[in-house]
C-alpha positions in Angstrom: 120.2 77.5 119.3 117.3 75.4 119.4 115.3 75.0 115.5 111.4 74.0 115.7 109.8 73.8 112.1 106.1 74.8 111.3 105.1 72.1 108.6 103.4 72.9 106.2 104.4 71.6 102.6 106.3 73.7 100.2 105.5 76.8 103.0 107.2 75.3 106.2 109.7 77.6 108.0 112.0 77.3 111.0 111.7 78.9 114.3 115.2 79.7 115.9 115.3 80.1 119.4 118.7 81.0 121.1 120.6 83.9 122.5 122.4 85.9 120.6 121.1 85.5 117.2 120.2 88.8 115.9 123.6 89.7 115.5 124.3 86.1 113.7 124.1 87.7 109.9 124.8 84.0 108.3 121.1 82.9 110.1 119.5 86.1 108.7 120.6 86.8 105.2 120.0 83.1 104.3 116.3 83.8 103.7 116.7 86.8 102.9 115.8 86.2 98.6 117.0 89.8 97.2 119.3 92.9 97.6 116.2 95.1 99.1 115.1 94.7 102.0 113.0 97.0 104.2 112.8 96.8 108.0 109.8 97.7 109.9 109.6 98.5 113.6 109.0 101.0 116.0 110.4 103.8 118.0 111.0 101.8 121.5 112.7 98.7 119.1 114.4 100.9 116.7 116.6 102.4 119.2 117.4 99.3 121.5 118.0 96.7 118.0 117.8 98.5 115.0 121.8 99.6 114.6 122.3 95.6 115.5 120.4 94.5 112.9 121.4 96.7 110.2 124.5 95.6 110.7 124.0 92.5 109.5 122.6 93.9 106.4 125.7 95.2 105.0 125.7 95.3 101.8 121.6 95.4 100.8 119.4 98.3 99.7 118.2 98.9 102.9 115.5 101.0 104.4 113.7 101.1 107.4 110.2 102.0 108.8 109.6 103.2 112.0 106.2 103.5 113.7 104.6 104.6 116.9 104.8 102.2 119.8 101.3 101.0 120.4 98.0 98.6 120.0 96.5 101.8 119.2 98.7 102.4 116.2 97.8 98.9 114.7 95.4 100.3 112.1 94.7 101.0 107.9 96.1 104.4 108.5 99.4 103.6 109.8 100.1 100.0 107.5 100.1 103.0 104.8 103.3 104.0 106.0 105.0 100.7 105.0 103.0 100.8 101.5 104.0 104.4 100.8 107.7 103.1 101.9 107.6 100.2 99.4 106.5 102.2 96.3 108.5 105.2 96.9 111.5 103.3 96.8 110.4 101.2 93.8 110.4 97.9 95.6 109.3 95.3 93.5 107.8 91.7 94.4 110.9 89.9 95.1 111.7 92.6 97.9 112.3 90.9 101.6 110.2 93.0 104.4 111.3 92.0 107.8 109.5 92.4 110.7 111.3 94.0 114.3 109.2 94.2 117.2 106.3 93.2 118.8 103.1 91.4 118.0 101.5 94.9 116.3 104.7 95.3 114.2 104.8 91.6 113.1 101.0 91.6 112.3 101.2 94.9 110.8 104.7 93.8 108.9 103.1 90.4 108.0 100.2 92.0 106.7 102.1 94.5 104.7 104.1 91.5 103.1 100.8 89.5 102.4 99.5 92.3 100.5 102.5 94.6 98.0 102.1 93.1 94.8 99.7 90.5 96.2 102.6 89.2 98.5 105.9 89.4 98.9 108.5 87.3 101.5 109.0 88.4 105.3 110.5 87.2 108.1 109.7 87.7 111.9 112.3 89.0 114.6 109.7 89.3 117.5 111.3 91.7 120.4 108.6 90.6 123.2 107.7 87.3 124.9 104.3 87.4 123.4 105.4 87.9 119.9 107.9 85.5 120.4 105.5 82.4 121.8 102.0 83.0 120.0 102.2 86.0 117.3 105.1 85.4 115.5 104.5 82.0 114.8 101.4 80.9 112.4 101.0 83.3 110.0 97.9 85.1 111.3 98.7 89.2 110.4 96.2 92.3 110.1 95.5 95.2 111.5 92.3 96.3 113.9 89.2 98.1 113.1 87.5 100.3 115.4 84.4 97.9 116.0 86.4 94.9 116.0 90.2 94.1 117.0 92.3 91.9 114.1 89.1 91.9 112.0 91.2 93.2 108.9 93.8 90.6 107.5 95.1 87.6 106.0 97.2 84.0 106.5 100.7 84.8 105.3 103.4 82.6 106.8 106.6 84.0 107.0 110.2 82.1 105.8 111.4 82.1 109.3 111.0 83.6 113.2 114.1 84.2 114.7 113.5 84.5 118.4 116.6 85.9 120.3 116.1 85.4 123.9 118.4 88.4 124.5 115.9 90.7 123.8 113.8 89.8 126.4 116.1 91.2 128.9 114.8 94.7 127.9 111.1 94.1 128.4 109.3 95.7 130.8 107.6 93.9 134.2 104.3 94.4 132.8 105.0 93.5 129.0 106.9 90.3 130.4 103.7 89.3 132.4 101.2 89.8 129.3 103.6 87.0 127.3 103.2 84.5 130.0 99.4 84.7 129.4 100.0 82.9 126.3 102.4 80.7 127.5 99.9 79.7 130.4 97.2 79.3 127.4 99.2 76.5 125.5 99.4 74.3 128.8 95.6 74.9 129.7 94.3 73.8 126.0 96.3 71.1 125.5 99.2 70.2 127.4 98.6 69.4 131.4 102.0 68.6 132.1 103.3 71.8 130.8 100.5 73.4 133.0 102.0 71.6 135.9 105.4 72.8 135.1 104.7 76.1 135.2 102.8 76.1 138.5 105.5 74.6 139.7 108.6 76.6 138.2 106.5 79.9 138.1 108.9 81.7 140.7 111.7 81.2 138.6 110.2 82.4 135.2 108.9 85.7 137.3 112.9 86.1 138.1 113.3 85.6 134.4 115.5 82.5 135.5 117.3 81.5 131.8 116.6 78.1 131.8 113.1 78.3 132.9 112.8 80.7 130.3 114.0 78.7 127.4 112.3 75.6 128.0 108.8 77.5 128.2 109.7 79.4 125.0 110.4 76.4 123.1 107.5 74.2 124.8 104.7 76.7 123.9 106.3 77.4 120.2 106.2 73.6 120.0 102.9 73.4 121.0 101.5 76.4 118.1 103.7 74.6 115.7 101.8 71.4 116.0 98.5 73.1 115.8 99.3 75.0 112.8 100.8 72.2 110.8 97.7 70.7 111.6 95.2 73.5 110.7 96.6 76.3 109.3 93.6 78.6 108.4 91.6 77.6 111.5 88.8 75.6 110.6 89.1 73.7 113.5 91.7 72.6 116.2 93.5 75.9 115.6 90.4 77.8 117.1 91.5 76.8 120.8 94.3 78.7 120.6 91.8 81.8 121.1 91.1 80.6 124.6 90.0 83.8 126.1 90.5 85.7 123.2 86.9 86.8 122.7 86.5 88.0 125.8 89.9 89.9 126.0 89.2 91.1 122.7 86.0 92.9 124.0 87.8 94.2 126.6 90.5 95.7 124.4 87.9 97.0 121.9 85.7 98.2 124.7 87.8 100.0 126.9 90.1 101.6 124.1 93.1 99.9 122.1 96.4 99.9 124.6 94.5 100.5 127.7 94.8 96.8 128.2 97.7 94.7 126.8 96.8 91.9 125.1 98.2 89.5 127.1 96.3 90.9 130.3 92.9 91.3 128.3 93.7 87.0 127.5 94.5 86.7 131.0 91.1 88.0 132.2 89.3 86.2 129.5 90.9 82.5 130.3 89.1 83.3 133.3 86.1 84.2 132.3 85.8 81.0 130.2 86.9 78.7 133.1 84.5 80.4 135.2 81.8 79.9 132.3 83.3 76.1 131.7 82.3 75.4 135.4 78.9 76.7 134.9 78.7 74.2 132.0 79.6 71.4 134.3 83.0 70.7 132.8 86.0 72.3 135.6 85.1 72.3 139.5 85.6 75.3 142.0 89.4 73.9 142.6 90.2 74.1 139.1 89.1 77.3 138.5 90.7 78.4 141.7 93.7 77.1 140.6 93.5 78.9 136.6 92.9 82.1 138.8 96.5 81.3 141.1 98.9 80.8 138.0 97.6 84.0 136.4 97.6 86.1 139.8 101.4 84.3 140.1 102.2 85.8 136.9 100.8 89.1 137.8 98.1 89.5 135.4 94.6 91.0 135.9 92.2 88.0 136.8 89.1 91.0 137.1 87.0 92.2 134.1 87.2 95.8 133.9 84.0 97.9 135.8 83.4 99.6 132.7 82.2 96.7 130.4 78.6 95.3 131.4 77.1 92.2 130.4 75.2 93.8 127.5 78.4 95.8 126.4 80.4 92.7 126.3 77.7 90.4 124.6 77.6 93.2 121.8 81.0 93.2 121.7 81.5 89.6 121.1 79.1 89.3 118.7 81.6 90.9 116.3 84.7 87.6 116.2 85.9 85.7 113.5 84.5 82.1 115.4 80.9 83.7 115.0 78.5 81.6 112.9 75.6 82.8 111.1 75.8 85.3 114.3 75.9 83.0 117.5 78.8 83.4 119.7 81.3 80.5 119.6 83.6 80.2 122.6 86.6 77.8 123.7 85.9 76.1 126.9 87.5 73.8 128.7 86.2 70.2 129.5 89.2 69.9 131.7 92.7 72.0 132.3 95.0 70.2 129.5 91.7 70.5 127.0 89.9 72.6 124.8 86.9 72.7 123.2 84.5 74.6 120.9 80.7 74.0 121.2 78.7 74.9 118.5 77.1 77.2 120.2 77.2 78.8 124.2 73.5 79.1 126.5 73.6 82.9 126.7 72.0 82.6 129.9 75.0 81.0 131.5 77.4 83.5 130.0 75.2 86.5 131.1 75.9 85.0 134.5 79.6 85.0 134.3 79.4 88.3 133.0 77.3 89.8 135.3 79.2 87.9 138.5 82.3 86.5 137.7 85.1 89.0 139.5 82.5 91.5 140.2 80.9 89.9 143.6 
Protein backbone atom coordinates (compact mmCIF):
# COMPACT_ATOMS: atom_id res chain seq x y z
CA UNK A 1 0.00 0.00 0.00
CA UNK A 2 1.15 3.19 -1.16
CA UNK A 3 -0.32 6.58 1.21
CA UNK A 4 -0.44 10.09 -0.75
CA UNK A 5 -1.87 12.99 1.49
CA UNK A 6 -4.05 15.99 0.23
CA UNK A 7 -2.73 18.94 2.43
CA UNK A 8 -4.65 21.05 3.53
CA UNK A 9 -4.37 22.20 7.32
CA UNK A 10 -6.47 20.77 10.01
CA UNK A 11 -8.69 19.11 6.75
CA UNK A 12 -5.74 16.97 5.10
CA UNK A 13 -6.63 13.26 4.46
CA UNK A 14 -4.74 10.24 3.09
CA UNK A 15 -5.28 8.53 -0.13
CA UNK A 16 -4.44 4.72 0.15
CA UNK A 17 -3.72 2.99 -2.88
CA UNK A 18 -3.00 -0.85 -2.76
CA UNK A 19 -4.65 -4.14 -3.39
CA UNK A 20 -6.54 -5.67 -1.18
CA UNK A 21 -7.62 -3.04 1.11
CA UNK A 22 -11.27 -3.05 1.34
CA UNK A 23 -11.20 -6.08 3.26
CA UNK A 24 -8.35 -4.44 5.65
CA UNK A 25 -11.04 -3.34 8.60
CA UNK A 26 -8.06 -1.77 10.82
CA UNK A 27 -7.50 0.97 7.62
CA UNK A 28 -11.29 1.52 7.51
CA UNK A 29 -12.70 1.76 10.97
CA UNK A 30 -9.84 4.18 11.98
CA UNK A 31 -11.70 7.19 10.56
CA UNK A 32 -14.60 5.96 11.02
CA UNK A 33 -15.59 8.68 14.30
CA UNK A 34 -19.02 6.83 15.58
CA UNK A 35 -21.06 3.54 16.01
CA UNK A 36 -23.37 4.61 12.91
CA UNK A 37 -22.47 4.45 9.84
CA UNK A 38 -24.48 4.39 6.62
CA UNK A 39 -23.14 3.04 3.30
CA UNK A 40 -24.18 4.40 0.02
CA UNK A 41 -23.81 2.68 -3.28
CA UNK A 42 -25.48 1.19 -6.06
CA UNK A 43 -26.93 -1.91 -7.41
CA UNK A 44 -23.87 -3.01 -9.88
CA UNK A 45 -21.40 -2.16 -6.49
CA UNK A 46 -23.66 -3.48 -3.96
CA UNK A 47 -23.57 -6.90 -5.22
CA UNK A 48 -19.78 -7.25 -6.36
CA UNK A 49 -18.40 -5.27 -2.61
CA UNK A 50 -20.99 -4.60 -0.39
CA UNK A 51 -21.00 -8.11 1.75
CA UNK A 52 -17.03 -7.34 1.81
CA UNK A 53 -17.33 -4.32 3.21
CA UNK A 54 -19.85 -4.87 5.68
CA UNK A 55 -17.82 -7.18 7.01
CA UNK A 56 -15.57 -4.97 8.20
CA UNK A 57 -18.22 -3.13 9.98
CA UNK A 58 -18.97 -5.63 12.50
CA UNK A 59 -20.09 -4.34 15.22
CA UNK A 60 -21.60 -0.69 14.04
CA UNK A 61 -25.20 0.50 13.51
CA UNK A 62 -25.09 -0.05 10.07
CA UNK A 63 -27.24 0.66 7.11
CA UNK A 64 -26.99 0.86 3.61
CA UNK A 65 -28.35 2.74 0.63
CA UNK A 66 -28.54 1.42 -2.64
CA UNK A 67 -29.22 3.44 -5.83
CA UNK A 68 -29.69 2.98 -9.49
CA UNK A 69 -26.53 2.65 -11.56
CA UNK A 70 -26.29 5.67 -13.59
CA UNK A 71 -25.16 9.49 -14.59
CA UNK A 72 -28.74 9.80 -15.17
CA UNK A 73 -29.63 8.99 -11.55
CA UNK A 74 -27.15 11.79 -10.18
CA UNK A 75 -29.95 14.25 -9.36
CA UNK A 76 -32.06 16.28 -6.19
CA UNK A 77 -34.58 13.50 -6.55
CA UNK A 78 -32.45 10.60 -5.90
CA UNK A 79 -29.80 12.38 -3.10
CA UNK A 80 -33.38 12.31 -1.16
CA UNK A 81 -32.99 8.79 -0.80
CA UNK A 82 -29.77 9.07 1.41
CA UNK A 83 -31.54 12.17 3.46
CA UNK A 84 -34.73 10.17 4.03
CA UNK A 85 -32.20 7.20 5.13
CA UNK A 86 -30.38 9.49 7.63
CA UNK A 87 -33.49 10.82 9.39
CA UNK A 88 -35.45 7.74 9.49
CA UNK A 89 -32.90 6.14 11.24
CA UNK A 90 -32.24 9.09 13.64
CA UNK A 91 -28.71 9.67 12.50
CA UNK A 92 -27.30 12.46 14.17
CA UNK A 93 -24.21 14.80 13.11
CA UNK A 94 -21.42 12.68 14.34
CA UNK A 95 -22.77 9.85 11.98
CA UNK A 96 -19.90 8.49 9.40
CA UNK A 97 -21.58 8.14 5.65
CA UNK A 98 -19.26 6.23 3.39
CA UNK A 99 -19.22 6.40 -0.10
CA UNK A 100 -19.01 2.81 -2.41
CA UNK A 101 -18.85 3.27 -5.99
CA UNK A 102 -18.30 5.33 -8.71
CA UNK A 103 -17.85 9.06 -9.37
CA UNK A 104 -21.96 9.64 -9.11
CA UNK A 105 -22.13 7.72 -5.88
CA UNK A 106 -19.07 9.59 -4.27
CA UNK A 107 -20.40 13.02 -5.51
CA UNK A 108 -23.79 12.12 -4.64
CA UNK A 109 -22.36 10.52 -1.09
CA UNK A 110 -20.08 13.55 -0.62
CA UNK A 111 -22.79 15.81 -1.15
CA UNK A 112 -25.07 14.15 1.12
CA UNK A 113 -22.28 14.33 3.88
CA UNK A 114 -21.67 18.11 3.10
CA UNK A 115 -25.14 18.83 3.71
CA UNK A 116 -27.16 16.52 7.02
CA UNK A 117 -26.97 18.68 9.79
CA UNK A 118 -24.82 21.16 7.77
CA UNK A 119 -22.14 18.34 7.47
CA UNK A 120 -21.23 15.37 8.66
CA UNK A 121 -17.74 13.06 8.00
CA UNK A 122 -17.46 10.64 4.92
CA UNK A 123 -15.03 8.69 3.45
CA UNK A 124 -14.46 7.59 -0.28
CA UNK A 125 -14.13 3.83 -1.53
CA UNK A 126 -14.23 4.65 -5.28
CA UNK A 127 -15.05 1.22 -7.37
CA UNK A 128 -13.93 2.73 -10.89
CA UNK A 129 -10.68 4.06 -12.36
CA UNK A 130 -12.13 7.50 -12.77
CA UNK A 131 -13.41 7.83 -9.32
CA UNK A 132 -10.36 6.41 -8.18
CA UNK A 133 -7.82 9.11 -10.17
CA UNK A 134 -9.90 12.48 -10.41
CA UNK A 135 -13.37 12.21 -8.36
CA UNK A 136 -12.60 10.79 -5.38
CA UNK A 137 -9.86 12.94 -4.56
CA UNK A 138 -10.56 16.88 -3.88
CA UNK A 139 -13.57 17.28 -2.41
CA UNK A 140 -15.73 18.57 -5.26
CA UNK A 141 -19.50 16.66 -4.74
CA UNK A 142 -23.07 17.55 -6.12
CA UNK A 143 -25.45 16.46 -8.10
CA UNK A 144 -26.65 17.64 -11.89
CA UNK A 145 -29.32 19.77 -13.04
CA UNK A 146 -31.13 19.35 -16.19
CA UNK A 147 -29.61 22.61 -17.88
CA UNK A 148 -26.33 22.16 -16.47
CA UNK A 149 -24.26 18.98 -15.27
CA UNK A 150 -22.53 19.29 -11.40
CA UNK A 151 -24.11 22.78 -11.23
CA UNK A 152 -25.75 21.83 -7.71
CA UNK A 153 -23.08 21.29 -4.92
CA UNK A 154 -20.40 22.04 -2.49
CA UNK A 155 -16.40 21.56 -1.39
CA UNK A 156 -16.48 18.84 1.29
CA UNK A 157 -13.33 16.88 1.69
CA UNK A 158 -13.63 13.63 2.83
CA UNK A 159 -11.28 11.97 5.96
CA UNK A 160 -9.79 9.57 3.58
CA UNK A 161 -10.09 7.68 -0.16
CA UNK A 162 -9.24 4.30 -0.01
CA UNK A 163 -8.55 3.11 -3.50
CA UNK A 164 -8.26 -0.73 -3.84
CA UNK A 165 -6.81 -1.68 -7.05
CA UNK A 166 -8.69 -5.02 -6.85
CA UNK A 167 -11.69 -3.60 -7.81
CA UNK A 168 -10.68 -2.54 -10.91
CA UNK A 169 -10.53 -6.00 -12.11
CA UNK A 170 -14.40 -5.94 -12.41
CA UNK A 171 -14.69 -2.86 -14.59
CA UNK A 172 -15.91 -3.03 -17.76
CA UNK A 173 -13.71 -2.30 -21.33
CA UNK A 174 -15.57 0.78 -21.82
CA UNK A 175 -15.66 2.11 -18.09
CA UNK A 176 -11.84 1.21 -17.90
CA UNK A 177 -11.25 3.45 -21.00
CA UNK A 178 -13.32 6.57 -19.74
CA UNK A 179 -10.77 6.54 -16.41
CA UNK A 180 -7.78 6.81 -18.58
CA UNK A 181 -9.20 10.06 -20.02
CA UNK A 182 -8.41 11.54 -16.82
CA UNK A 183 -5.37 9.96 -16.26
CA UNK A 184 -4.19 11.25 -19.84
CA UNK A 185 -5.56 14.90 -18.59
CA UNK A 186 -3.04 15.09 -15.52
CA UNK A 187 0.02 14.49 -17.98
CA UNK A 188 -1.34 16.96 -20.79
CA UNK A 189 -1.87 20.02 -18.10
CA UNK A 190 0.99 19.62 -16.20
CA UNK A 191 3.26 16.82 -16.26
CA UNK A 192 5.09 15.97 -19.93
CA UNK A 193 6.90 13.24 -18.68
CA UNK A 194 4.05 11.42 -17.44
CA UNK A 195 2.42 12.20 -20.94
CA UNK A 196 5.43 10.46 -22.43
CA UNK A 197 5.07 7.57 -20.22
CA UNK A 198 1.90 6.76 -21.05
CA UNK A 199 2.40 7.00 -24.83
CA UNK A 200 4.93 4.83 -24.33
CA UNK A 201 3.50 2.17 -21.79
CA UNK A 202 -0.13 2.62 -23.18
CA UNK A 203 -0.24 -1.12 -24.47
CA UNK A 204 0.34 -2.36 -21.19
CA UNK A 205 -2.24 -0.26 -19.28
CA UNK A 206 -5.00 -1.37 -22.14
CA UNK A 207 -3.91 -5.17 -20.91
CA UNK A 208 -4.53 -3.74 -17.49
CA UNK A 209 -0.72 -4.76 -16.83
CA UNK A 210 -0.48 -4.29 -12.70
CA UNK A 211 2.37 -2.44 -12.55
CA UNK A 212 1.55 -0.05 -15.20
CA UNK A 213 -1.49 0.30 -13.53
CA UNK A 214 -0.29 1.33 -10.11
CA UNK A 215 2.25 3.72 -11.03
CA UNK A 216 -0.44 5.70 -13.30
CA UNK A 217 -2.89 5.60 -10.31
CA UNK A 218 -0.60 6.96 -7.94
CA UNK A 219 1.15 9.53 -10.56
CA UNK A 220 -2.21 11.18 -11.50
CA UNK A 221 -3.53 11.14 -7.60
CA UNK A 222 -0.23 12.82 -6.97
CA UNK A 223 -0.63 15.21 -9.42
CA UNK A 224 -4.65 16.25 -8.08
CA UNK A 225 -3.12 16.21 -4.67
CA UNK A 226 -0.69 18.88 -5.47
CA UNK A 227 -3.22 21.04 -7.19
CA UNK A 228 -5.72 20.80 -4.41
CA UNK A 229 -3.33 21.55 -1.54
CA UNK A 230 -2.59 24.40 -3.60
CA UNK A 231 -6.17 25.68 -4.53
CA UNK A 232 -8.73 23.94 -3.00
CA UNK A 233 -11.91 25.92 -4.02
CA UNK A 234 -10.62 26.67 -7.54
CA UNK A 235 -9.91 30.05 -7.91
CA UNK A 236 -7.20 29.45 -9.97
CA UNK A 237 -4.60 26.63 -10.80
CA UNK A 238 -7.23 24.08 -9.86
CA UNK A 239 -9.40 25.18 -12.96
CA UNK A 240 -6.97 23.24 -15.48
CA UNK A 241 -8.01 20.28 -14.16
CA UNK A 242 -11.37 20.87 -16.32
CA UNK A 243 -9.35 20.41 -19.43
CA UNK A 244 -12.10 19.52 -21.70
CA UNK A 245 -14.61 19.55 -19.24
CA UNK A 246 -16.75 22.26 -20.74
CA UNK A 247 -16.98 20.79 -23.84
CA UNK A 248 -17.69 17.14 -22.49
CA UNK A 249 -20.00 18.59 -20.19
CA UNK A 250 -22.11 20.01 -23.14
CA UNK A 251 -22.01 16.91 -24.71
CA UNK A 252 -23.31 15.00 -21.71
CA UNK A 253 -25.92 17.62 -21.05
CA UNK A 254 -26.81 17.87 -24.70
CA UNK A 255 -27.13 14.47 -25.83
CA UNK A 256 -28.80 13.11 -22.50
CA UNK A 257 -27.09 12.11 -18.98
CA UNK A 258 -25.29 8.43 -19.54
CA UNK A 259 -25.47 8.48 -23.15
CA UNK A 260 -21.89 9.51 -22.97
CA UNK A 261 -19.58 8.56 -20.03
CA UNK A 262 -17.86 11.09 -18.62
CA UNK A 263 -14.64 10.06 -19.35
CA UNK A 264 -15.44 9.77 -23.19
CA UNK A 265 -17.37 13.18 -23.23
CA UNK A 266 -13.55 14.56 -21.52
CA UNK A 267 -11.88 12.63 -24.09
CA UNK A 268 -13.66 14.40 -27.00
CA UNK A 269 -13.36 17.70 -25.30
CA UNK A 270 -9.35 17.58 -24.66
CA UNK A 271 -9.66 17.44 -28.22
CA UNK A 272 -11.65 19.94 -28.98
CA UNK A 273 -9.47 22.35 -26.94
CA UNK A 274 -6.17 21.14 -28.52
CA UNK A 275 -7.74 21.65 -31.74
CA UNK A 276 -8.97 25.21 -30.57
CA UNK A 277 -5.22 25.72 -28.77
CA UNK A 278 -3.73 25.34 -32.37
CA UNK A 279 -6.07 27.80 -33.73
CA UNK A 280 -4.72 30.18 -31.06
CA UNK A 281 -1.26 29.51 -32.15
CA UNK A 282 -0.10 27.69 -29.13
CA UNK A 283 0.21 23.40 -30.20
CA UNK A 284 1.19 22.57 -33.95
CA UNK A 285 -0.63 19.92 -36.23
CA UNK A 286 1.86 17.17 -34.70
CA UNK A 287 0.82 17.84 -31.35
CA UNK A 288 -2.53 17.68 -31.83
CA UNK A 289 -2.10 14.64 -33.88
CA UNK A 290 -0.45 13.13 -31.34
CA UNK A 291 -3.36 14.29 -28.25
CA UNK A 292 -5.74 12.57 -30.87
CA UNK A 293 -3.25 8.97 -30.95
CA UNK A 294 -3.11 8.54 -27.01
CA UNK A 295 -6.93 8.94 -26.81
CA UNK A 296 -7.70 6.71 -29.95
CA UNK A 297 -4.91 4.14 -28.08
CA UNK A 298 -7.06 4.18 -25.16
CA UNK A 299 -10.15 3.68 -27.06
CA UNK A 300 -12.00 6.71 -26.44
CA UNK A 301 -14.21 8.84 -28.81
CA UNK A 302 -11.93 11.61 -30.35
CA UNK A 303 -15.38 12.79 -32.59
CA UNK A 304 -18.06 15.30 -31.20
CA UNK A 305 -21.26 13.76 -31.46
CA UNK A 306 -23.51 14.82 -34.97
CA UNK A 307 -26.22 15.86 -32.90
CA UNK A 308 -24.61 18.93 -31.09
CA UNK A 309 -24.11 22.05 -33.53
CA UNK A 310 -21.99 25.00 -32.99
CA UNK A 311 -24.94 27.08 -31.68
CA UNK A 312 -26.13 24.04 -29.48
CA UNK A 313 -22.78 23.70 -27.95
CA UNK A 314 -22.02 27.49 -27.49
CA UNK A 315 -25.52 27.67 -25.56
CA UNK A 316 -24.55 24.88 -23.73
CA UNK A 317 -21.29 26.18 -22.51
CA UNK A 318 -22.48 29.29 -21.57
CA UNK A 319 -23.96 27.53 -18.53
CA UNK A 320 -20.17 26.33 -16.41
CA UNK A 321 -18.97 27.26 -13.27
CA UNK A 322 -15.49 29.08 -15.04
CA UNK A 323 -18.04 31.57 -16.72
CA UNK A 324 -17.53 35.17 -15.80
CA UNK A 325 -20.00 37.81 -15.93
CA UNK A 326 -21.17 35.38 -18.91
CA UNK A 327 -18.06 34.86 -21.26
CA UNK A 328 -16.90 31.43 -21.74
CA UNK A 329 -13.58 30.63 -20.03
CA UNK A 330 -11.80 27.63 -21.37
CA UNK A 331 -8.35 25.62 -20.53
CA UNK A 332 -6.00 25.55 -23.37
CA UNK A 333 -2.95 24.43 -23.78
CA UNK A 334 0.23 26.63 -24.58
CA UNK A 335 2.02 23.32 -24.95
CA UNK A 336 1.33 19.40 -24.02
CA UNK A 337 2.74 19.44 -20.18
CA UNK A 338 0.78 23.00 -19.77
CA UNK A 339 -2.41 24.54 -19.09
CA UNK A 340 -3.82 27.59 -19.23
CA UNK A 341 -6.95 29.77 -18.66
CA UNK A 342 -7.44 33.04 -20.74
CA UNK A 343 -9.61 35.45 -19.57
CA UNK A 344 -11.60 35.15 -22.15
CA UNK A 345 -11.78 32.72 -25.74
CA UNK A 346 -12.41 34.71 -29.60
CA UNK A 347 -15.79 33.04 -30.29
CA UNK A 348 -14.97 33.17 -33.78
CA UNK A 349 -12.13 30.61 -33.44
CA UNK A 350 -14.14 28.34 -31.25
CA UNK A 351 -17.16 28.45 -33.73
CA UNK A 352 -14.60 27.14 -36.08
CA UNK A 353 -13.53 24.13 -34.03
CA UNK A 354 -16.95 23.49 -33.55
CA UNK A 355 -18.23 23.69 -36.78
CA UNK A 356 -14.95 21.59 -38.23
CA UNK A 357 -13.11 19.91 -35.86
CA UNK A 358 -13.96 15.90 -36.33
CA UNK A 359 -16.77 16.75 -38.60
CA UNK A 360 -14.68 17.34 -42.05
Amino acid sequence: MNTLNVELGTRSYPIYIGSGLLGQKDLLQQHIKSKHVLVVTNTTVAELYLPLLIAGLEGYVLETVILPDGEQYKTLEWLNEIFDKLLAKKFSRNATLIALGGGVIGDMGGFAAACYQRGIVFLQIPTTLLAQVDSSVGGKTGVNHALGKNMIGAFYQPQCVIADADVLDTLDDRQFSAGLAEVIKYGLIRDVVFYKWLEDNIEKLMARDKQALAYAIEQSCLNKAQIVAEDETETGLRATLNLGHTFGHAIETGMGYGEYLHGEAVSIGACQAADLSRRKGWLSDADVARIIALFNAARLPVKPPKGLDAERFVSLMSVDKKNIDGQIRLILLKHIGEATLPMGVDLCLLTETLENYGRE
